[in-house]
C-alpha positions in Angstrom: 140.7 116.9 119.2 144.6 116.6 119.5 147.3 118.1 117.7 147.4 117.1 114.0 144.3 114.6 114.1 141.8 114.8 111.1 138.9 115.3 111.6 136.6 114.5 108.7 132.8 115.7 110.4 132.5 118.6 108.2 129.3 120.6 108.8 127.9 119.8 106.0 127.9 116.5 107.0 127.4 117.1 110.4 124.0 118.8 109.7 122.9 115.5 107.8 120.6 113.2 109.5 122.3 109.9 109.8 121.3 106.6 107.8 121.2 103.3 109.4 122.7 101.3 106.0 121.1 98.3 107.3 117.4 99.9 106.8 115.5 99.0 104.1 113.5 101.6 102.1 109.8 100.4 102.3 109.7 97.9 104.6 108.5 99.9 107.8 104.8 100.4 109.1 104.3 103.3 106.3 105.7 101.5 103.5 103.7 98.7 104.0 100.5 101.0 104.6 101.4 102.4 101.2 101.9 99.4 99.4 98.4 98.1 100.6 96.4 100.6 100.1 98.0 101.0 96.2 97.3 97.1 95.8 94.2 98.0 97.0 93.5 100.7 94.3 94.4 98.9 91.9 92.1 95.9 92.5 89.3 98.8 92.8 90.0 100.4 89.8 90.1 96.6 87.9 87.0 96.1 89.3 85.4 99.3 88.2 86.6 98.9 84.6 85.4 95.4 84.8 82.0 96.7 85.3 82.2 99.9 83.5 83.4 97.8 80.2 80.6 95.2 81.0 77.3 96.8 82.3 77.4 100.3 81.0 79.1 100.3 77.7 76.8 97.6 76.1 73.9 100.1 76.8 75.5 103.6 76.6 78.1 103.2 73.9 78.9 105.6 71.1 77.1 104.0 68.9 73.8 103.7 70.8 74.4 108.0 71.8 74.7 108.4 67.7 71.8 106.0 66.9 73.7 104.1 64.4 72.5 100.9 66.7 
């Protein structure tokens, strides 16, 4: 470095890894696996209630376990 250059690398910048700013947060291999397997979960768990809220409450509801039914 010459003679009256700055020099603006400081080390605390220096010891950050670098950011491509044309990356995307999300949109690699491990985003998409994320986003997938939440979608996923969430169909699952729509399902479940689905059934839960259909089958099983009808037959083991509060008011059957009291015996007001």
């Amino acid at each position: 470095m010459g003679v009256g250059m700055i020099s603006f690398a400081t080390k605390a910048t220096a010891d950050m890894p670098f950011i491509d700013p044309g990356r995307k947060p999300g949109v690699g291999r491990i985003g998409q696996s994320l986003a997938l397997a939440t979608f996923a979960l969430a169909i699952a768990t729509t399902i479940a209630a689905f059934l839960f809220w259909n089958l099983l409450l009808p037959f083991y509801g509060l008011l059957y376990l009291w015996g007001a039914a």
